[in-house]
C-alpha positions, 0 to 999 in steps of 0.5 A: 516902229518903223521910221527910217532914216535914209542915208544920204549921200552927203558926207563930212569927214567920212560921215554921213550927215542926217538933213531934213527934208526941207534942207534937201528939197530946197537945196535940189536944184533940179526940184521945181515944185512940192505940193500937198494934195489929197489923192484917193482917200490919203493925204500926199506930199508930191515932188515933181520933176516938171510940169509934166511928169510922166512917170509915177513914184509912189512910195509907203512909208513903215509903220510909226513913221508918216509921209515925210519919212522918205521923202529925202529919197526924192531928192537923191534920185533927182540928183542921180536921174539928171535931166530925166528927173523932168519926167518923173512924179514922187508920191509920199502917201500918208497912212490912214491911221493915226498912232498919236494915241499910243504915244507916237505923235505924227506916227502912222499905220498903214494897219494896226500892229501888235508889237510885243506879239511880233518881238515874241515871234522874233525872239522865238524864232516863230515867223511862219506863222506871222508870214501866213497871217493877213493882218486885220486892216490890210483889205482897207489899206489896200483899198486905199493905196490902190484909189491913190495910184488911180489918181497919180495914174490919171493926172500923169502925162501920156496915155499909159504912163508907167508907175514904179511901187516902192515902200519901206517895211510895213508900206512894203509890205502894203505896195507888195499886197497892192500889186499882187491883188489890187485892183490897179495895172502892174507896176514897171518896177517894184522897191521893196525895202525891209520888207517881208511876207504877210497873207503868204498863201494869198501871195505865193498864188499870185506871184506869177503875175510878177514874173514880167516886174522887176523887183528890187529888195533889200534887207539888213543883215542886223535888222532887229525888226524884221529878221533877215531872214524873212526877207529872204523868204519873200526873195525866194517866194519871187524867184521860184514864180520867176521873177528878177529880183536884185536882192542886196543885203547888207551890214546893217539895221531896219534902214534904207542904205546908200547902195539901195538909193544909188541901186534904184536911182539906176533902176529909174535911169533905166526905165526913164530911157526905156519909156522916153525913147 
């Protein structure tokens, strides 16, 4: 299961304070406007910066988790972007899958997963062969993903509006698949969090295509999920095709970190002047 909680930048005592996604998108005074809407085939919250965004933020949720998940990370960059924000659309897409059956309600997939063959494959220390597998279902997420990043694309002010990738874990792995075989444009930045390689030979043909994109990954060192170690592997496949990634690893579990927030905040800050001169 993959459902993140974000640490935020709030503190008490020394603290973190877990709060909800309304609590934070009510008290951000610099968020105007939430919505539901159904881009592509996928149900979507959006949070937008203006009226008239013209940067798109589409970011996946893991597996077990649903749109909600990340949504915090909207109100964090909004505090760190300032008034760029007015510029920006976040996209939280909802995964096509329901796992309410397996005992996870408002859980979703963005393909099915068999977890106890994973546990076994990290347990034995046997992650090659799950990192050359494709998964049954990932063709269709695709699909999916890339019809939601169309209609964010068309609905964003300006002729060639630039789209950032971002995902947590299994929806990493997804934007990752997207950008290196969909059928959508190149993304100006990618956010991979916790992520790790699939379809590897697929991918490793690929990757080139990055080399103008940059990337940034992150990975807990304690991640009992997806070792770090594979995340590792999807950081040198990048780099030996010659993309620029910030790699950041850190003390920690299967989760977003503060430092990854502050890290692609900055990263937004960057490509909102470089779009907005």
């Amino acid at each position: 299961m993959s459902r993140c909680i974000v640490t935020l930048h709030r503190y008490t005592c020394g603290s973190t304070v877990a709060v909800s996604i309304f609590d934070r998108i009510m008290e951000a005074s610099r968020m105007p406007t939430l919505q539901h809407a159904r881009l592509g085939s996928l149900d979507c919250l959006i949070i937008d910066g203006s009226s008239q965004p013209s940067i798109g933020v589409v970011v996946c949720h893991g597996y077990g988790a649903n749109y909600e998940d990340l949504a915090p990370l909207a109100s964090e960059w909004i505090a760190l972007l300032g008034p760029a924000a007015e510029s920006f659309r976040f996209v939280f897409p909802d995964a096509p899958n329901s796992l309410a059956e397996l005992g996870m309600p408002g859980g979703r997939a963005w393909w099915p997963i068999n977890m106890a063959r994973l546990s076994e494959a990290v347990q034995a220390s046997r992650f090659d062969e799950l990192h050359d597998h494709t998964p049954p279902g990932i063709e269709e997420a695709r699909g999916y993903l890339c019809e939601t990043v169309q209609d964010v694309l068309r609905q964003l002010d300006g002729t060639s509006p630039p789209i950032v990738l971002a995902g947590f874990s299994q929806g990493a792995m997804l934007t990752m698949d997207v950008a290196l075989r969909g059928t959508v444009g190149l993304p100006a930045r990618m956010f991979q969090f916790s992520g790790t390689v699939v379809c590897r030979p697929q991918w490793q043909e690929a990757m080139t295509k990055l080399k103008d994109v940059p990337v940034f990954q992150s990975h807990g060192e304690l991640d009992p999920i997806l070792p770090y170690s594979s995340a590792e592997v999807l950081r040198d496949m990048l780099r030996e095709a010659g993309v620029t990634v910030d790699f950041h690893g850190f003390r920690g579990p299967h989760t977003i970190d503060g430092e990854s927030v502050a890290k692609t905040g900055q990263a937004l800050v960057e490509l909102a002047n470089t779009t907005l001169r």
